[in-house]
N, C-alpha and C positions, 0 to 999 in steps of 0.2 A: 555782813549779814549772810548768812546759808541758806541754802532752800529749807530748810526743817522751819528755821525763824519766820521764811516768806510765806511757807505755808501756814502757820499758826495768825500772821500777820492778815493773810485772804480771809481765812476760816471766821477771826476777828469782824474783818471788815463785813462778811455777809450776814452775819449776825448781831451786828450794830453794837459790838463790845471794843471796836479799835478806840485808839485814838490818835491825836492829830500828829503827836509825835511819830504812830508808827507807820500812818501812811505818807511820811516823811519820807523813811527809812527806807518804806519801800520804792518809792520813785530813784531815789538815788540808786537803790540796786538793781532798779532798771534801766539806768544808764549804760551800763554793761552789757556789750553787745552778748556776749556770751550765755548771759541771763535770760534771754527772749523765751530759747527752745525749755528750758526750766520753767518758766513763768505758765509757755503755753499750755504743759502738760499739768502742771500744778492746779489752774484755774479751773481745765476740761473735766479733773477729778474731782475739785472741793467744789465747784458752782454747782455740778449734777448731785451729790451728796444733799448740801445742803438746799438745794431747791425743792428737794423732794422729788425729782425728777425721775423716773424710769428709765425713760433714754436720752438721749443727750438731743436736746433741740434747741440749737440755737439764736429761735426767734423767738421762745420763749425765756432764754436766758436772755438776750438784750431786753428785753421786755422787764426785767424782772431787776435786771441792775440797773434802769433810768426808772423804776418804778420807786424805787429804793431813794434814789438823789428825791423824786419828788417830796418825800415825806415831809410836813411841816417841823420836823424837830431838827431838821439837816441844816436847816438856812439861820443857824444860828450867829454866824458871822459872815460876814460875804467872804475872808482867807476860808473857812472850812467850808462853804459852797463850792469856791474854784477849785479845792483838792478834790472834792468828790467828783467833780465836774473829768478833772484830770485822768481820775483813777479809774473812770469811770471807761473814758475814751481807751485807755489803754488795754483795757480788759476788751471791748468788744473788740480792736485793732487784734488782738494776741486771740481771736474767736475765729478771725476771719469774715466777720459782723460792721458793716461800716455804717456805724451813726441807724442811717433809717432804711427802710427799704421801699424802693420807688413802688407798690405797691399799695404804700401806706397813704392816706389823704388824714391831715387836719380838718378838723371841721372848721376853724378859726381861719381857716386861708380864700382870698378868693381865688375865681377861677381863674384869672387872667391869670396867662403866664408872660415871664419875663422875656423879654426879646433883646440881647446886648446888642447894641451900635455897635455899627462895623466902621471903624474909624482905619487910614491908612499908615503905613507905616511912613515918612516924609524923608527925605534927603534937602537941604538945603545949600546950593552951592555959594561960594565965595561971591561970586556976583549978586545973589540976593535970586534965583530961578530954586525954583523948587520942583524936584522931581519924586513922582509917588513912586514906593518898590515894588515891584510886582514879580515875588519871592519867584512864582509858576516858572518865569523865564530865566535866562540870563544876559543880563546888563552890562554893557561897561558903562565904567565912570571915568570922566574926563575932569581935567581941572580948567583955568579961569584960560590957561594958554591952549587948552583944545589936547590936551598930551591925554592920554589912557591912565590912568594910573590905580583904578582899579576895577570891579567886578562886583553886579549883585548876583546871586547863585541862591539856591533853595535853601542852603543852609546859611546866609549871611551874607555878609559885605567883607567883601578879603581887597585890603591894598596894596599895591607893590610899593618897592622904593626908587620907583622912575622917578626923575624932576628933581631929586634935590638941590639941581644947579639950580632950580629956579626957585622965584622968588616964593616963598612959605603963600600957601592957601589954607586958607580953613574949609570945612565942611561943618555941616552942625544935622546931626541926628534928630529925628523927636519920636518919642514911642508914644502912640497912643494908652489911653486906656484899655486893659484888655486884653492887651498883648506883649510878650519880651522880644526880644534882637540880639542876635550877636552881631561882632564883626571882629577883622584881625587889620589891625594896622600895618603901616608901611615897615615897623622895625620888628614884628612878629608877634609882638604884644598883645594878647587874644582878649577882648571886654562883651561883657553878658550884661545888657541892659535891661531894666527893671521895665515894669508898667509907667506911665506916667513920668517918662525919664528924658530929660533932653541932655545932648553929648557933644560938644563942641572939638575939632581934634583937625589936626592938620593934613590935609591928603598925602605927604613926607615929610618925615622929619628933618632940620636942618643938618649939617654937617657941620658945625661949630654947636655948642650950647645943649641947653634941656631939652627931653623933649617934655612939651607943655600940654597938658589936656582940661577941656574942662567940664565939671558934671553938675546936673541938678536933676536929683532923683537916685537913685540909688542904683551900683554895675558892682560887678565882680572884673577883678582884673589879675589877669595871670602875664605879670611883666615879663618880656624877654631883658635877659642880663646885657647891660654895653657899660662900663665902670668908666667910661668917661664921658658917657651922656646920662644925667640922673633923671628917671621919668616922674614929674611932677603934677596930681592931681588937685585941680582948684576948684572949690566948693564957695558957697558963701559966706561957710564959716569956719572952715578948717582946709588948710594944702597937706599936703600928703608927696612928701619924697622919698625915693626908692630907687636901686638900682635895678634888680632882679626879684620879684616876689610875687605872694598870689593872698590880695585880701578884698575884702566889701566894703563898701561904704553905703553908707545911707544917708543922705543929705535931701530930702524931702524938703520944699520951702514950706509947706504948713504944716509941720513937723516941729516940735518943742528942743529938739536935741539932732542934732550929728553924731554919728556913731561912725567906727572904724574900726572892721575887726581883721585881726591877723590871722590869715594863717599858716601863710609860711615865710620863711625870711625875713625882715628888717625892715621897718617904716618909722621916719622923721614926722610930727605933726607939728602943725605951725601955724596961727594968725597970719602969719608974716609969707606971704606969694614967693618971696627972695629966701624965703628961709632963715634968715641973717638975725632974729628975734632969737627967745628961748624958745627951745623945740622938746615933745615930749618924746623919747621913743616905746616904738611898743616891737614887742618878740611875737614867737606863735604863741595863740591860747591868749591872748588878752585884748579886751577893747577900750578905746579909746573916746572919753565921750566929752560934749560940750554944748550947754546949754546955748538955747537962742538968746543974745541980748548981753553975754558973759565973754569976759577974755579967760574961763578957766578950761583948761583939759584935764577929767579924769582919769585913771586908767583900772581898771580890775579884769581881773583870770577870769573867760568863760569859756560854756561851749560851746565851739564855733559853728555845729552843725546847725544848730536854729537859725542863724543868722544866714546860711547860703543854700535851705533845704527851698526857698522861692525860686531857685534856679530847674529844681526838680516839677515845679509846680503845687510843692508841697507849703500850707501855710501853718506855719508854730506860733502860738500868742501863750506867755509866761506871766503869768499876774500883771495881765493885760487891761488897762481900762477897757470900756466899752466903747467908749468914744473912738480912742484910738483903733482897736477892730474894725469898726466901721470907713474911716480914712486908708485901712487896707485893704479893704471890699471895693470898695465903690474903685477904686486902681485896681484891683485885682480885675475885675468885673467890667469894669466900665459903665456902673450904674449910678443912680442917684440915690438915696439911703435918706428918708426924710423921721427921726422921730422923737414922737409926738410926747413919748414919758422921757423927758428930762435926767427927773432922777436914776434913771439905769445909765445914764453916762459914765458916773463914777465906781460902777460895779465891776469888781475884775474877775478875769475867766484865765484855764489853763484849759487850752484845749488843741490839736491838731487836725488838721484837716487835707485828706492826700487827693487832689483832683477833682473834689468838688463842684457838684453845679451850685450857684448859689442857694438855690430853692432848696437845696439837700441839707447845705450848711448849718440856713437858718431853722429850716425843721429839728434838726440836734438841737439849737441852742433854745429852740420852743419847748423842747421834751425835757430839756435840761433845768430850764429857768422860766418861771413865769411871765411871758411873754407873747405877743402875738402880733404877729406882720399879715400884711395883706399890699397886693398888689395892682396898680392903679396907675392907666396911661406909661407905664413901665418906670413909673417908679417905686420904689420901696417904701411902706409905711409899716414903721414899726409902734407900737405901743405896748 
C-alpha cells in the first residue's frame, strides 16, 4: 500500500466511511519502520483538515480520536472495538500524545492513589541462605565452598568461571513483582529476567556435559556459542536446546501456554529434559507454542518485537483477552487487580503502552472502553 492509499484510508477512518478490511491494511503498513515519518505527516494534515481545526492542537485532536472510539455504533463487535482501540493508540503515539494527560481526572476514580510494594530482588544460595541485592552497592558472591565466583553491580549479577573443578552449585534467582534483572553467567551467556520470574542456574558451568538452566517466568537469553557444551533451558512444559542464539521464552505457571520465540539462531524444543524425544525446531521469526496439559508443539512466523519490547519496559497486548492483561499488570505492577464485571474478561484489546504508570494505563482503557476502576487500600477495582 502507498501513502496516497494510507491517506484516503485516514481520511476514511475520520469520517466513519473505513472499513475493517482497510484498517487492516493499514496497521500492516505500519509495521514498516520506514512508514512512521509518512504516517506522522499524513495524520498532522488530514486530522487538522478534517477536524475543522485552525491550528493544529493536539489535545484537542486526542480528544476527538477517543471521542470517535466512544461512539455507540463503533462497539459492534468487540474484533472492530480492538481495531479502533489499535488505530487509535497508534495515531496519538505518531502525535506525540500518550494515551491521557496527567492533568486530566476522571470523575469515576477515587482519590486514593496506588502505592506498588517494594518487594526485593533475592539470591538464594546452594546451601538454602538467602541474600537480598542491593543493586546501590557492589557485592561478591561466593559459592557453598566459600570461592568468589561472582559480583552484584548496579547493572546486574555478572559470574566468572572460577570453580569449575568444583563440585556444580546452583544459585536460584527470584524477581519480584515490579521489577526485571539481568545477570551474565559463568560461560558469558547474558539473561534478562521478566517480573514475577524465578531462575535457577549454576554459579559454573561444568567442564564435561550441558550447561543446564532453569526458568519459571519468562527471560530473554542471548547464548554465548561453545559447540560442545549445548545450553539447555527447562521449563515446566517445554526444554529448549541451543548452542549459540538469542530467544524469549515465556513460561508463566498461571499462564495457559508456553511460548518461545526466536530470534536469532537455532532452537530444539522438546518435552523430553534429555532431548532424546521428537524435538521441534524453530529458526528466526517464528514461535513456538504449547498448550498447558498437552504434549503438542506449534510453530508459526511472527514478529518478534512484541514479544521482547517488555525488555524495554514497553507493553504490547494483540487481540489480547482482558483477563489475560490484567495477569500482565498485576507482574508488571506488582499490584492486586480485583474485578467485579466478569463479562469484560473475555473482551480483547490491541493496544501499546511505553512506560506507563498504572493509573495512566487504566485511564486509556477507561476512555477507550466502558469501564471504570477505583482504588481501595491499594488494590484495584475494576467494574
Amino acid at each position: 500500500m502507498n501513502s496516497e492509499k494510507a491517506t484516503d484510508i485516514i481520511v476514511k477512518y475520520l469520517n466513519n466511511q473505513e472499513t475493517k478490511g482497510e484498517i487492516d491494511s493499514l496497521m500492516v503498513w505500519l509495521e514498516e519502520s520506514e512508514h512512521q515519518k509518512i504516517f506522522d505527516d499524513l495524520v498532522k494534515v488530514n486530522i487538522a483538515s478534517t477536524s475543522n481545526l485552525h491550528s493544529f492542537d493536539k489535545i484537542k485532536v486526542k480528544m476527538h480520536l477517543l471521542n470517535k472510539i466512544k461512539q455507540p455504533e463503533k462497539r459492534k463487535s468487540v474484533f472492530h472495538i480492538s481495531n479502533y482501540i489499535k488505530i487509535a493508540a497508534v495515531l496519538v503515539i505518531a502525535l506525540g500524545v500518550w494515551f491521557v494527560f496527567q492533568t486530566e481526572r476522571n470523575p469515576t476514580l477515587a482519590d486514593e492513589v496506588f502505592q506498588p510494594k517494594l518487594e526485593a530482588i533475592t539470591l538464594e544460595m546452594e546451601d538454602g541462605s538467602i541474600q537480598q541485592l542491593d543493586l546501590s552497592t557492589e557485592t561478591t558472591i561466593k559459592n557453598a565452598d566459600g570461592i568468589v565466583v561472582g559480583s552484584s553491580t548496579k547493572n546486574g549479577l555478572v559470574y566468572t568461571n572460577e570453580g569449575q573443578d568444583q563440585k556444580i552449585t546452583y544459585n536460584t534467582l527470584k524477581i519480584p513483582f515490579g521489577k526485571k534483572f539481568q545477570l551474565q553467567l559463568s560461560d558469558g551467556t547474558k539473561v534478562f529476567l521478566n517480573a514475577g520470574t524465578t531462575f535457577r542456574f549454576p554459579t559454573a558451568f561444568p567442564i564435561e556435559g550441558d550447561r543446564m538452566v532453569f526458568l519459571k517466568g519468562e527471560g530473554f537469553f542471548d547464548v554465548s556459542k561453545d559447540k560442545n557444551h549445548p545450553f539447555k533451558v527447562s521449563t515446566d512444559a517445554v526444554n529448549v536446546a541451543v548452542l549459540g542464539t538469542k530467544f524469549n521464552i515465556n513460561a508463566y505457571e498461571n499462564e495457559s501456554e508456553t511460548n518461545v520465540v526466536l530470534v536469532e539462531g537455532k532452537v530444539a524444543l522438546s518435552q523430553d529434559i534429555e532431548m532424546k524425544k521428537a524435538s521441534v525446531d524453530l529458526t528466526p521469526g517464528f514461535k513456538g507454542t504449547i498448550l498447558k496439559g498437552t504434549n503438542v508443539i506449534s510453530t508459526e512466523k511472527v514478529n518478534v518485537k512484541p514479544y521482547i519490547a517488555w525488555m524495554t519496559g514497553t507493553l504490547v497486548f494483540k487481540n489480547a483477552k482482558f483477563e489475560d492483561i490484567l495477569k500482565t499488570l498485576e507482574r508488571q505492577y506488582n499490584v492486586t487487580i480485583v474485578v467485579k464485571n466478569k463479562a469484560l474478561n473475555s473482551e480483547k484489546f490491541n493496544a501499546t503502552f511505553l512506560n506507563e504508570s498504572i493509573e495512566s494505563l487504566l485511564n486509556h482503557l477507561s476512555e477507550s472502553y466502558p469501564i471504570k476502576y477505583s482504588i481501595k487500600n491499594n488494590v484495584i477495582y475494576i467494574e
